[in-house]
N, C-alpha and C positions, 0 to 999 in steps of 0.2 A: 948370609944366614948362617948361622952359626948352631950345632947341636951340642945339646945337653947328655951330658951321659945318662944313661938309664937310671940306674943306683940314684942319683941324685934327683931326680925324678921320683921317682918310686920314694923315697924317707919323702921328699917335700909332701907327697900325698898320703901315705902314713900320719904324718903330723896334722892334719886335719880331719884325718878319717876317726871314724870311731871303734874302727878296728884297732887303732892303736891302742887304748886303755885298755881291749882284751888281750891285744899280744903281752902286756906287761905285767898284766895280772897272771897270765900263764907264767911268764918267766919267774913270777916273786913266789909263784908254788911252786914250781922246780926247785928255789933256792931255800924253802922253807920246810922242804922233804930232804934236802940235803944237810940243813945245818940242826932243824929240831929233832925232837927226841920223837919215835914210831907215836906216838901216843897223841900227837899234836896235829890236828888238820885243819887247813884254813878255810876259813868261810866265807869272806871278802877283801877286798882288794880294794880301794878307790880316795882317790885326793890323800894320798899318802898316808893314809891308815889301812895296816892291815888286823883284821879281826882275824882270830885263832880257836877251835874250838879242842877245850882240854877237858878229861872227864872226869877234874874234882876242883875243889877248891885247894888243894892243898898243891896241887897240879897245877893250877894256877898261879899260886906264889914262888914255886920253886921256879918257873919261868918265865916270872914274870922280875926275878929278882937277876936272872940273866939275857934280860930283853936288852941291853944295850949291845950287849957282843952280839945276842943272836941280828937284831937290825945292822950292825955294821957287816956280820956276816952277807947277809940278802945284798945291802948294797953295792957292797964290793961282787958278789958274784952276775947282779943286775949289768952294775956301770950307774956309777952317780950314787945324786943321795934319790930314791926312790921312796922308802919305806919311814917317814917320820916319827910313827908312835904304833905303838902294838896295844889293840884290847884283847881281851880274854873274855871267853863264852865257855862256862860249862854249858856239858852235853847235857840234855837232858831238861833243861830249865829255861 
């Protein structure tokens, strides 16, 4: 009989659980608090769209004109590609 290490245990059952899509959405707001501007908070997470909500429109083009660095930023601080495409949600509407 041969044992498994823990760790490896533990990811195999992460990768099944559905705790895993919240661990990763947690991660992609940590990296979305680090690379966006104060003014920018995220609203969802899921199948590689993340939703952002910013509070103008004008707010929304100026970062949405630098959504490609900010997604490479997120995946690079995640691990992998993670973050596919970025919407924008003004506040309020």
């Amino acid at each position: 009989m041969t044992f498994e290490p823990l760790k490896e245990t533990l990811d195999r059952s992460l990768r099944r659980s559905p705790v895993r899509s919240a661990a990763l959405a947690i991660k992609v707001e940590n990296e979305v608090k680090k690379g966006a501007p104060r003014w920018v908070e995220m609203v969802s997470f899921k199948d590689g769209k993340l939703t952002l909500s910013v509070p103008s429109p004008s707010h929304a083009q100026e970062l949405y004109l630098k959504s490609r660095e900010l997604i490479r930023k997120i995946n690079e601080g995640v691990g992998g590609k993670t973050v596919e495409k970025i919407r924008f949600r003004v506040a309020g509407e």
